[in-house]
Steps between C-alpha positions, in 0.01 A plus 500: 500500500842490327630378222507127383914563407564543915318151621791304608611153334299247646223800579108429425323791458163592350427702210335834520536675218684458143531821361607431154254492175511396149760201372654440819165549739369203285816327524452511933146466456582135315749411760256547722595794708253678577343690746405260854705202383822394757867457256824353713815646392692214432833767361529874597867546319590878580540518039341228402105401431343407772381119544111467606288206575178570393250237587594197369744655215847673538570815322833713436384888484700784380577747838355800291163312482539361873552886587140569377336217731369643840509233758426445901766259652362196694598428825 
């Protein structure tokens, strides 16, 4: 389990935990991550938001919010 901010561009990885409550847990919740569901990082800038595919939708997230999604790399 690590963090969703260290999956690699290009990376698919499936989400084990979001550890984040209130505005912004419904805000991941209506993107659709959630705990179970696979996301492809599609940008992994070292500063920048992070890129996710999500499904059929694309998503720009905030590294601070990536930080608090738990995730287990797919091979």
């Amino acid at each position: 389990m690590r963090p969703l901010t260290e999956i690699r561009q290009g990376g698919r990885a499936i989400v084990l935990e979001v550890a984040v409550s209130g505005v912004h847990g419904v805000r991941m919740a209506g993107m659709g991550i959630l705990p179970g569901v696979r996301v492809t990082v599609l940008r992994n800038g070292k500063r920048k938001a992070l890129l996710l595919e999500c499904g059929r939708s694309i998503f720009a997230v905030a590294r601070a919010l990536a930080l608090t999604v738990s995730v287990e790399e797919e091979a």
